[in-house]
N, C-alpha and C positions, 0 to 999 in steps of 0.2 A: 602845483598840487600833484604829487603821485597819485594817480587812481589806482593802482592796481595795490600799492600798503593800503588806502582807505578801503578798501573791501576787503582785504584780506584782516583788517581791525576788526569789522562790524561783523564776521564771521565769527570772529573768536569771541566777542566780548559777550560774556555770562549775563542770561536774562535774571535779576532778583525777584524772589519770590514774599511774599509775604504769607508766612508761616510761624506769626504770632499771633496764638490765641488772645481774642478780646479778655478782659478783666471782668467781672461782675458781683454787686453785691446788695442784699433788701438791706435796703435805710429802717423801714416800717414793715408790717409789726414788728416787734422786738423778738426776741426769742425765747420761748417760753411764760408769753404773756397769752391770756385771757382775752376770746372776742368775740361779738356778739354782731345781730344787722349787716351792716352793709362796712364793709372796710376796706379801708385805703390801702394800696400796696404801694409803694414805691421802691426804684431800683435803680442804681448808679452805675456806668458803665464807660469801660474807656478803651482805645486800643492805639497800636503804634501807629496806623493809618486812620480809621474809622468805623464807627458800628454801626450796622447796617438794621438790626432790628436785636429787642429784647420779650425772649417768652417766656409766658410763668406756666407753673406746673405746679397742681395742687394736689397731694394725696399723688404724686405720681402719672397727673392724670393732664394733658395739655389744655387750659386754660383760655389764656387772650395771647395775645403779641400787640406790641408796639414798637416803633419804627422813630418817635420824635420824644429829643429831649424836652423834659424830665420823664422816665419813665415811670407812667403809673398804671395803674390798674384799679380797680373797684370791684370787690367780692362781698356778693350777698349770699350772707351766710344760713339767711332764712332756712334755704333748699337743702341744706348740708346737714345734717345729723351730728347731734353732743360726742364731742371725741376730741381725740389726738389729730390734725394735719400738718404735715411736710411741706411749706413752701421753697421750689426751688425756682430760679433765675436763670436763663442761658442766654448768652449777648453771642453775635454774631456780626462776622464784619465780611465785607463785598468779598476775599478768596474761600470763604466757606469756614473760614476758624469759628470754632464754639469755645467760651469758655462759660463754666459754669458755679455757680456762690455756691457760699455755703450756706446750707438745709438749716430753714426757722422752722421751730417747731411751735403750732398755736395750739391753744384749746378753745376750742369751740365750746360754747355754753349760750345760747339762747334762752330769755326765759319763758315760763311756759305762760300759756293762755288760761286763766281760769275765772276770766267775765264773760258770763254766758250772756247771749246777744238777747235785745229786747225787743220783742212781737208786742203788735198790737191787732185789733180789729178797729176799723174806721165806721165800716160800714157793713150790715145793721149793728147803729147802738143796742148794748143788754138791754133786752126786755121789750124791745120794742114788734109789733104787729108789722106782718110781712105779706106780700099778694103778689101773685103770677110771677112773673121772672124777679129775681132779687139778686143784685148786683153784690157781690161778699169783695171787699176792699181790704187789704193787709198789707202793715208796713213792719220793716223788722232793720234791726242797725248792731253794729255790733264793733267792739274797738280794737279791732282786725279786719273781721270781715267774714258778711253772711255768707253760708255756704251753700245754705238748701233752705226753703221755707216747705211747709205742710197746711192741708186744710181737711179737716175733717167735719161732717156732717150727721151727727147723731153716733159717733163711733166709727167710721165708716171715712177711710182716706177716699178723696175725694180729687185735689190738684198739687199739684208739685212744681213748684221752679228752683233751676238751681244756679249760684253765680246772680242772683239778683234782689234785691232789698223792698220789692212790691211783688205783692201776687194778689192777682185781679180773677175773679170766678163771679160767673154766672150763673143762680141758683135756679133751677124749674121747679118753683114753688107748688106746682099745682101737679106733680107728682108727689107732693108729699099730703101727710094723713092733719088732718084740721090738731093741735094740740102744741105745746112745748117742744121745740126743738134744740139741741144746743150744736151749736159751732164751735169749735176748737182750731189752732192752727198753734204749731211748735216751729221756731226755728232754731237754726242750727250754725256752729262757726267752723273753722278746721279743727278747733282744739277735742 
């Protein structure tokens, strides 16, 4: 073995570089399709060596990342307002190449909320005779979800919770004048 050709080989021999951009493309939504809730994204990616992670970007705006195949993602579209969005994909592989899909365009359309939530009073039933502290019990449900319940007292807000489906109030009855009282309580949804 010549030593002095094998190093003068390993000096010359050109390091390769890997300077092809990954591939990427959304499987899901379609393009130009209608979506609503919570939606599935998926995304297909390939490269001459390996991809190292794929990011979404929604409206332009950086999203989630995933790193293992199949790539998916899950977007709830609740939070997002009725429009037009841009989904795009960037795959990435271990020297830093990006490549990026082509832009789906969705529409967002959620539909609206227009079942107002149902309050009740438990406790005191109408009509009934009340003495020193009186415990006011309220339940309320709604096919979304309570946002705020209210209690009022002869006209007169009184207790407030919000983000909960019971509101508990303790009445001091013996501040109040001997006669007909009424109780009222409203709640409330995001809609």
């Amino acid at each position: 073995i010549n030593a002095y050709k094998s190093l003068s080989a390993a000096t010359n021999l050109v390091t390769q570089q890997d300077t092809t951009a990954p591939t990427v493309s959304i499987g899901s939504p379609v393009n130009g399709s209608t979506v609503s809730g919570t939606v599935a994204i998926t995304a297909s990616a390939a490269d001459n060596v390996s991809v190292s992670r794929v990011d979404l970007y929604i409206a332009g705006v950086f999203y989630a990342s995933d790193n293992t195949v199949p790539y998916s993602f899950s977007w709830d579209t609740g939070s997002s307002a009725d429009g037009a969005y841009y989904i795009d994909a960037y795959a990435y592989d271990a020297s830093g190449n990006r490549g990026r899909s082509s832009s789906v365009l969705v529409y967002v359309s959620n539909p609206k909320d227009t079942t107002p939530p149902v309050v009740s009073i438990s406790s005191p039933v109408n009509g009934s005779y009340v003495a020193n502290n009186q415990k006011i019990s309220v339940t309320a449900s709604d096919n979304v979800g309570v946002s705020k319940i209210e209690l009022y007292i002869d006209g007169i807000l009184k207790s407030t919770v919000t983000g909960q489906t019971i509101l508990s109030y303790q009445w001091n009855t013996r501040k109040e004048s001997n006669g007909m009282h009424s109780v009222l309580t409203k709640a409330y949804d995001t809609a």
